[in-house]
N, C-alpha and C positions, 0 to 999 in steps of 0.2 A: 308656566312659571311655577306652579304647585309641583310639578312633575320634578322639575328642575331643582328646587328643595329637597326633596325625599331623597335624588339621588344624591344630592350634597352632604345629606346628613349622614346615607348609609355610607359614602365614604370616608366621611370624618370617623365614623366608628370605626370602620374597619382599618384606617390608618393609624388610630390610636390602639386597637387591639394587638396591632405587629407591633407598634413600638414600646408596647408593657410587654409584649411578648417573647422580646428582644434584649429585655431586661435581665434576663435572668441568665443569657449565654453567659458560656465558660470565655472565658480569655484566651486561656490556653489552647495550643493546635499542634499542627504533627511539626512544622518548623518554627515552635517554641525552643529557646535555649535549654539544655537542662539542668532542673532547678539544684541551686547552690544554697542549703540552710546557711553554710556559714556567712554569705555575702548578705553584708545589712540591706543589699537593695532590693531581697528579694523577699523580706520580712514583711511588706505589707500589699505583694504582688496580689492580684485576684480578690482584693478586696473590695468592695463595691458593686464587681461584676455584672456593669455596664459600661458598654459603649461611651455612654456619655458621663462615666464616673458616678461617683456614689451617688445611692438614688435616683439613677437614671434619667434621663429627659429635663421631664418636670420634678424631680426629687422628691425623697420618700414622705411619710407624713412625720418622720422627726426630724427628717432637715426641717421642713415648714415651722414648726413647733420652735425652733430654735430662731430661726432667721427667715420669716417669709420673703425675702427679698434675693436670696440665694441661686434659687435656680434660674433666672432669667437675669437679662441686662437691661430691666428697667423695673421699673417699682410696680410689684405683685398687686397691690390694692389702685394703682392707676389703670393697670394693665386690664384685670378683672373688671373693673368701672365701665373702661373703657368700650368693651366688648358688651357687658348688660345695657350700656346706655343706647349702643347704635347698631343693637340686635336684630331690631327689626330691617333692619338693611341688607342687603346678602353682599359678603366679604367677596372680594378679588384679591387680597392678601393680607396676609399676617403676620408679622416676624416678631415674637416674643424678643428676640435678644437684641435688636437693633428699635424694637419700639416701635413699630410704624403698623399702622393698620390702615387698610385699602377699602373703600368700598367699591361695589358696581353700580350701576345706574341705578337709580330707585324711582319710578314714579307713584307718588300716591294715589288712593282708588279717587278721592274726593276732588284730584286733578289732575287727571290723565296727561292732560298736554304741558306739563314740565314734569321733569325730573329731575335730581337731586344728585349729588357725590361727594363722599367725605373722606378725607382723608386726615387721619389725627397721629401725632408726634407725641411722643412721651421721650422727655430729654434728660431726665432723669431717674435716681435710682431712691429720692428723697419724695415723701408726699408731699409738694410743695407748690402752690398755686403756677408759678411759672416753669414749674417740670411738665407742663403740658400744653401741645397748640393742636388746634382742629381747626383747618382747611374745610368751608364748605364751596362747591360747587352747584351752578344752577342752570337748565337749558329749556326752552321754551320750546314747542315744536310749529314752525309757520303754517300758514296752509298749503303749500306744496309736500309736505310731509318733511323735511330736513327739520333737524334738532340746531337752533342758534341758542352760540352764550349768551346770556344773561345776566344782570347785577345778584349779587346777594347784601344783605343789609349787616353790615362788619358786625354788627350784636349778634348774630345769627351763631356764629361761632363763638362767641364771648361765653353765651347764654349753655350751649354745647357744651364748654369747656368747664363752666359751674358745676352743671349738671352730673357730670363727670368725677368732680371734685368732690361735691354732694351724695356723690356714692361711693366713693373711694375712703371716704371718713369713716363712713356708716362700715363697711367693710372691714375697718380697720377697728372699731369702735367694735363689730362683733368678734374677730379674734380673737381683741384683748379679753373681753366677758370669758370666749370657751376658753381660754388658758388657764386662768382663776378657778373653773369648776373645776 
């Protein structure tokens, strides 16, 4: 499991290192058109010089500065919350632009025989109590060793979902301070 972490991690880095990496290509290639000063559409070609448009991926830190909500398709301080809150979880997927975050099984140490799955929705791009839902899952293991579903108690996510909110303010509450300095 510890093992299974470390490689997680060193991959997360090194996927995020190609895609700053990647940041910085030219646009231009050998079967680029060639360039016309006079035509207005080529006045603000290469600007940016990323793939995924100015500021690349996640956008520079003066996009952020102007509009934290910019580079993703759902709200930057849900988004962030969301990921500090159910960190201790190890993710099966992620999709900043679409808002959905996955976890994989969790069991905790203190009870080995259930585990846990979350999956949380962020539906909007506003910090707004109802721009967000968290799906929790629960599985007990019998004694023949198979994993059967389980209730979870509807507060269980409610509480989640606070929690979430509860950091996403803080979040946003520390922003606003660094912009002021």
């Amino acid at each position: 499991m510890l093992i299974d972490r470390k490689i997680r991690a060193v991959l997360s880095v090194a996927a995020v290192s190609f895609l700053a990496a990647c940041s910085g290509l030219s646009s231009e290639g050998p079967n680029v058109p060639a360039r016309n000063d006079a035509d207005p559409s080529w006045k603000d070609a290469g600007k940016g010089g990323s793939l995924f448009g100015p500021g690349g991926l996640f956008g520079s830190s003066s996009t952020r500065e102007v509009n934290p909500d910019s580079e993703i398709g759902v709200n930057s301080f849900l988004w962030r919350a969301s990921l500090d809150t159910i960190g201790f979880m190890p993710l099966a997927s992620a999709d900043p632009f679409g808002g959905v975050i996955i976890t994989d099984w969790y069991a905790p140490p203190e009870s080995p025989n259930e585990r846990f799955k979350m999956s949380v929705f962020i539906m909007d791009r506003a910090l707004r109590a109802d721009g967000i839902h968290v799906s929790v899952f629960r599985q007990v293991q019998n004694s023949p060793g198979t994993w059967t579903d389980a209730t979870v108690e509807p507060k269980t996510g409610t509480d989640l979902e606070n929690a979430i909110l509860t950091r996403a303010r803080e979040l946003r509450t520390a922003a606003t301070a660094q912009k002021k300095d």
